[in-house]
N, CA, C and O of each residue as an XYZ file, in Angstrom:
404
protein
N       0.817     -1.187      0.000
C       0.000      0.000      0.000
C       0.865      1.257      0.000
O       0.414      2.345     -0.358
N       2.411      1.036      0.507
C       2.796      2.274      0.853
C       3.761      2.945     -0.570
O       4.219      4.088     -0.573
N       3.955      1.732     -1.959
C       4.086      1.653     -2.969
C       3.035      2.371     -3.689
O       3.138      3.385     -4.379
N       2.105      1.735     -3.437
C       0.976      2.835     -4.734
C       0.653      3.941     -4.268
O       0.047      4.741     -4.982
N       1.033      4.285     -2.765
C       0.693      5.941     -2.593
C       1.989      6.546     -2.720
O       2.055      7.710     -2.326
N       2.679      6.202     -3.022
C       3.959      6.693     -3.453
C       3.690      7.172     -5.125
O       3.409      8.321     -5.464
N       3.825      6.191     -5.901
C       3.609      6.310     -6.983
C       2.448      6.792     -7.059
O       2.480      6.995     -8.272
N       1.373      7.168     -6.735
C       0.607      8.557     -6.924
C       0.501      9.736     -6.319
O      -0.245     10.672     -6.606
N       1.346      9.637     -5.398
C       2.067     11.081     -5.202
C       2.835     11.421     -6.713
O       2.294     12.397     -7.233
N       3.668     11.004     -7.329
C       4.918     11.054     -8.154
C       3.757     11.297     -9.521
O       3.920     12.284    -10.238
N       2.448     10.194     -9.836
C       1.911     10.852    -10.779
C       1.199     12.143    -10.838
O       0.995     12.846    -11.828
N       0.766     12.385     -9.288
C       0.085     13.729     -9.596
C       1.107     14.729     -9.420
O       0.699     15.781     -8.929
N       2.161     14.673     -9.658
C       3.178     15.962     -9.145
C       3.606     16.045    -10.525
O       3.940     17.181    -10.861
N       3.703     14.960    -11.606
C       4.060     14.814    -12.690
C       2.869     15.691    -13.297
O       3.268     16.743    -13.798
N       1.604     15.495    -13.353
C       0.799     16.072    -14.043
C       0.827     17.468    -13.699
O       0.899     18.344    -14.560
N       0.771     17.703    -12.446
C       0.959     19.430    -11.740
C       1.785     20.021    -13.098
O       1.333     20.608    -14.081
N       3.400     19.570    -12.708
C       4.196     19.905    -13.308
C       4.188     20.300    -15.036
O       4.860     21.163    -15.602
N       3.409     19.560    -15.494
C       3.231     19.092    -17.133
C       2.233     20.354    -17.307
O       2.328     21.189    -18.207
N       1.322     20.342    -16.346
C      -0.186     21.342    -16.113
C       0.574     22.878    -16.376
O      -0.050     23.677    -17.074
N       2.221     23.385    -15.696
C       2.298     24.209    -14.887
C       3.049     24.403    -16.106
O       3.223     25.570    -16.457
N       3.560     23.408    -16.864
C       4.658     23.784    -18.126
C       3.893     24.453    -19.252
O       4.258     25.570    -19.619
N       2.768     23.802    -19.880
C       1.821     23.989    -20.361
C       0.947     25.236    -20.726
O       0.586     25.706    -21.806
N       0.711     25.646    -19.234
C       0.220     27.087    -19.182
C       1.403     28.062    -19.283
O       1.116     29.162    -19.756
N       2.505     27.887    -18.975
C       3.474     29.070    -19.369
C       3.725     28.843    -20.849
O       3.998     29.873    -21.465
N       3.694     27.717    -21.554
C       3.934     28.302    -22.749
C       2.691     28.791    -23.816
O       3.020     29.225    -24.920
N       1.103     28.692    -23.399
C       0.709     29.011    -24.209
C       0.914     30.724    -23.719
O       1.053     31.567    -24.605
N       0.917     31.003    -22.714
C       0.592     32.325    -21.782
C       1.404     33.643    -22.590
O       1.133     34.789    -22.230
N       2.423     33.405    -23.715
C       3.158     34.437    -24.462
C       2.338     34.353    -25.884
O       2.838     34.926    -26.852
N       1.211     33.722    -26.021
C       0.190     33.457    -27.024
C      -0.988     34.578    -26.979
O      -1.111     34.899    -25.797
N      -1.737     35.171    -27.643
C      -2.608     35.947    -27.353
C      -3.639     35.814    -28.767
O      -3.793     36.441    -29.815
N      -4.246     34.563    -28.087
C      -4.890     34.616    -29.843
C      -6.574     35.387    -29.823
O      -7.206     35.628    -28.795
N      -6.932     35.604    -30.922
C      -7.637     36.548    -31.379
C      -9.140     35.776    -32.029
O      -9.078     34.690    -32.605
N     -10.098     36.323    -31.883
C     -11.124     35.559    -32.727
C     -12.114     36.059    -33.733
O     -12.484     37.230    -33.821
N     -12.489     35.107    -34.449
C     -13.312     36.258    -35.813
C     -14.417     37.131    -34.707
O     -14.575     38.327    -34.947
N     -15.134     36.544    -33.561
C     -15.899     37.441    -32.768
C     -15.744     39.014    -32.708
O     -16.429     40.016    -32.913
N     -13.954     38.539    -32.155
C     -13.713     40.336    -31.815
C     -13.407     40.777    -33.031
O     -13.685     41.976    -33.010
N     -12.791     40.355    -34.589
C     -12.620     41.156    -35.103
C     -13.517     41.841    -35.658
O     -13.299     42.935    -36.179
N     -14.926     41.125    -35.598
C     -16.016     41.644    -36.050
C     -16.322     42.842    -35.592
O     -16.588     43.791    -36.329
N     -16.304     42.891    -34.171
C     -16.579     44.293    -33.250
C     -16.010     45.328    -33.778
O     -16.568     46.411    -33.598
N     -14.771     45.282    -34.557
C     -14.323     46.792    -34.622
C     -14.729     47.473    -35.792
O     -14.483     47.191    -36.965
N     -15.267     48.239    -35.404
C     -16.254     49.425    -36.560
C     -14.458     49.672    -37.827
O     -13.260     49.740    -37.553
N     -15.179     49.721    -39.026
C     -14.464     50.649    -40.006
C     -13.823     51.787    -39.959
O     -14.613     52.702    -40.189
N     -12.519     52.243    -39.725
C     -12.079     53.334    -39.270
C     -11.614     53.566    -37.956
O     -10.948     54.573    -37.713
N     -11.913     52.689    -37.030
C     -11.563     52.971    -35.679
C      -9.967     53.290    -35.838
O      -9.126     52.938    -36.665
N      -9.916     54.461    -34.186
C      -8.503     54.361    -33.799
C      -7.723     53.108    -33.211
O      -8.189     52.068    -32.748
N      -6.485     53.482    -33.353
C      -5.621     52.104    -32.753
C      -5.670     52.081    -31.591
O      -5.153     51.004    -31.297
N      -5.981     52.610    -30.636
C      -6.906     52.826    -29.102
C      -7.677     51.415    -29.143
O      -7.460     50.428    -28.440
N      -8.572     51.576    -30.089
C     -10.037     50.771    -30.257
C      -9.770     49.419    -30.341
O     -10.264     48.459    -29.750
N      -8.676     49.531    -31.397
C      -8.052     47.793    -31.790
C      -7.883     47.281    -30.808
O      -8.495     46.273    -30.454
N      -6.635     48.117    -29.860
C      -6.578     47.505    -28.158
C      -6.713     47.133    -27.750
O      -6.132     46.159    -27.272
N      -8.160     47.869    -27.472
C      -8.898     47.476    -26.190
C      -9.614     46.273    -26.634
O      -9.563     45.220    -25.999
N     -10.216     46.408    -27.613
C     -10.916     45.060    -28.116
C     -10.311     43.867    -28.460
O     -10.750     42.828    -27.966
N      -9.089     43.833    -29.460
C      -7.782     42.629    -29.403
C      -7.283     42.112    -27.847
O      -7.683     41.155    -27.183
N      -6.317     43.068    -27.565
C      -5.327     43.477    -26.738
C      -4.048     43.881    -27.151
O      -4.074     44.885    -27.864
N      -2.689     43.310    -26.875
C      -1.642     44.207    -26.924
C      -1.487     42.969    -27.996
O      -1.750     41.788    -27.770
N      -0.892     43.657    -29.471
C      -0.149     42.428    -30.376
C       0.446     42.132    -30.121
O       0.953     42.653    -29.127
N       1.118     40.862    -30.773
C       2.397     40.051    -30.802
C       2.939     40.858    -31.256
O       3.945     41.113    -30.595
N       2.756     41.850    -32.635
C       4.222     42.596    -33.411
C       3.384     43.959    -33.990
O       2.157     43.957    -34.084
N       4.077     44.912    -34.297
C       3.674     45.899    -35.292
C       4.707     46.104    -36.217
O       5.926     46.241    -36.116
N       4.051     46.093    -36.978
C       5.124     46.520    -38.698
C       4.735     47.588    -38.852
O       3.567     47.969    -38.768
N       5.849     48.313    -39.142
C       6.087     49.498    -39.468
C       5.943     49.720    -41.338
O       6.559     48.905    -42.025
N       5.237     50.677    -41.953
C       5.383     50.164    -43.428
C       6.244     51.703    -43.729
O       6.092     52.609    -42.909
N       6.997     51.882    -44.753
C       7.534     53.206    -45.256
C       6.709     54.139    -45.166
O       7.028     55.091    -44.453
N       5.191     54.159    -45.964
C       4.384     55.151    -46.231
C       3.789     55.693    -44.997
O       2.926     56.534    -45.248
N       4.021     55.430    -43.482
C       4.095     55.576    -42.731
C       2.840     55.017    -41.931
O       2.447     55.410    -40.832
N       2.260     53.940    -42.781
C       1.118     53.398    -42.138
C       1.982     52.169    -40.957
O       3.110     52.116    -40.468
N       1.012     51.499    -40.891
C       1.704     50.179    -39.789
C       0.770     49.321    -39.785
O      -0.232     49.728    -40.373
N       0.653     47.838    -39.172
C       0.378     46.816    -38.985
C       0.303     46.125    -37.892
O       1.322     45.517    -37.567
N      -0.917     46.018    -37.016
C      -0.701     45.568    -35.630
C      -1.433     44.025    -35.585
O      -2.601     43.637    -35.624
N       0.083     43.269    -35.468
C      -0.103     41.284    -36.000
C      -0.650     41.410    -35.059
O      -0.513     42.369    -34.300
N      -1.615     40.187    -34.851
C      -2.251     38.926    -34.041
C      -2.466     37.647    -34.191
O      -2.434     37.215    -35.344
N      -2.640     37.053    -33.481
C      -2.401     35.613    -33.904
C      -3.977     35.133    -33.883
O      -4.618     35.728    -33.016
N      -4.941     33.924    -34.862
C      -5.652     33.708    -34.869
C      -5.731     31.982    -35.238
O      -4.969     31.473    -36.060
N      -6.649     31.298    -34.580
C      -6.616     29.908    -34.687
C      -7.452     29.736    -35.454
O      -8.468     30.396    -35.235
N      -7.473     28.883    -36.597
C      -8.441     28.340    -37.328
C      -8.598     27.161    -37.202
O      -8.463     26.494    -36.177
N      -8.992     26.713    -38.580
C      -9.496     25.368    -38.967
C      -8.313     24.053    -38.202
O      -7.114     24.267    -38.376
N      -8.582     23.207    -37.673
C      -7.480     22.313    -37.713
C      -6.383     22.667    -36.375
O      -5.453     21.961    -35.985
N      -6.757     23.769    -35.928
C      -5.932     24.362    -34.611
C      -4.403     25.118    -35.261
O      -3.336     25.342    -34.690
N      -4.773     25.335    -36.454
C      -3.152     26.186    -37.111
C      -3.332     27.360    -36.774
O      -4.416     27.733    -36.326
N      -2.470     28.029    -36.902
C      -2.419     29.521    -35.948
C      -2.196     30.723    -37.603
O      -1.190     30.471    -38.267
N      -2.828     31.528    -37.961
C      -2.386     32.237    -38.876
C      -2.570     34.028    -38.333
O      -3.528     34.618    -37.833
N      -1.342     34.433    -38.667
C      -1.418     35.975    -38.539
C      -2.572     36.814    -39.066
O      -2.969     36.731    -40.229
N      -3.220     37.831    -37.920
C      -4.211     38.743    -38.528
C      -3.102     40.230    -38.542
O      -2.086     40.555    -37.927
N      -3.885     40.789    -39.508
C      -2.816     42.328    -39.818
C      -3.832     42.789    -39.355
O      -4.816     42.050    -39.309
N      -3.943     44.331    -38.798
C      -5.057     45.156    -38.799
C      -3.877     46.105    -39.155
O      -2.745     46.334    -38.729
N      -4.671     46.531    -40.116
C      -3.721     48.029    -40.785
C      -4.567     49.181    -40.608
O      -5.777     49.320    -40.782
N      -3.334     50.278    -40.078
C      -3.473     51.462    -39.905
C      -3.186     52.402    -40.587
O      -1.956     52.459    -40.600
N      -3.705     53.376    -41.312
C      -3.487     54.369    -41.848
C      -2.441     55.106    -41.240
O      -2.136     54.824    -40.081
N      -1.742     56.164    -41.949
C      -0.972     57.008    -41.012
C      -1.763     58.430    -40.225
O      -1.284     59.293    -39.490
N      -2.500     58.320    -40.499
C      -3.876     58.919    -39.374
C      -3.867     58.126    -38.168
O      -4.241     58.653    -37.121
N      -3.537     57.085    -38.185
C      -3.911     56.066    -36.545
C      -5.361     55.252    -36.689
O      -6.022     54.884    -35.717
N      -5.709     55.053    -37.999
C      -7.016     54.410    -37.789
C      -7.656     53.393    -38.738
O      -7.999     53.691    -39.882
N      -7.777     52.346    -38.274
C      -7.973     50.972    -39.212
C      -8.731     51.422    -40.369
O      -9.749     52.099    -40.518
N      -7.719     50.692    -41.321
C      -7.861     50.879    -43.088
C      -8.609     48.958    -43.819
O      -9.448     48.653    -44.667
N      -7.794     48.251    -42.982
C      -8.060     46.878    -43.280
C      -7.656     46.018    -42.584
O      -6.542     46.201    -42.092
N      -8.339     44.829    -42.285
C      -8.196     43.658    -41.526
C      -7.741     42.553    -42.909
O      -8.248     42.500    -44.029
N      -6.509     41.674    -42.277
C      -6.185     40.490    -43.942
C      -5.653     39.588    -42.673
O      -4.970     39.853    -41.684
N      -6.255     38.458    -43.143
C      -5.413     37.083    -42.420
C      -4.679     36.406    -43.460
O      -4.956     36.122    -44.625
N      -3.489     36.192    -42.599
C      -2.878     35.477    -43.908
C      -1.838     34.274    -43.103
O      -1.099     34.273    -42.119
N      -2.263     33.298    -44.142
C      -1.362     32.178    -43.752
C      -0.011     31.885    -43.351
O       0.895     32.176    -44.133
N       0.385     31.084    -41.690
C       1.873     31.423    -41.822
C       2.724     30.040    -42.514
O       3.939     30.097    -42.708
């Protein structure tokens, strides 16, 4: 008896552990859903994207002085593909494009 409560101490500390690995790596993930991108009106400021996204993974900077604020979005099959929300150089969404990574 003092064998199998051993060895399930050791499995549930294993799973803790696996549980605890798990959540830190999706936790630098911030994925996005067609829900919210729906919410954001035509034109909004990059304020708006924000609050409704949250903080992107990246912004691209483009020459013409617009920019690009990535997000990550899960689709079909659990693959992860980048959303752009592009900004005018006014500060205010021009277009939403998902595109495959």
């Amino acid at each position: 008896m003092n064998t199998q409560k051993s060895i399930f101490i050791i499995a549930v500390s294993v799973g803790l552990a696996l549980a605890a690995e798990c959540s830190l790596a999706s936790e630098g993930t911030h994925l996005v859903t067609r829900t919210q991108l729906s919410k954001l009106p035509s034109g909004c400021k990059a304020e708006e994207v924000t609050r409704t996204l949250g903080t992107p993974e990246s912004v691209t900077r483009w020459m013409d002085g617009s920019r690009s604020l990535v997000y990550e979005i899960s689709t079909h099959y659990d693959q992860l593909q980048h959303v752009y929300v592009d900004l005018g150089s006014n500060n205010r969404m021009t277009d939403i494009q998902i595109i495959e990574r």
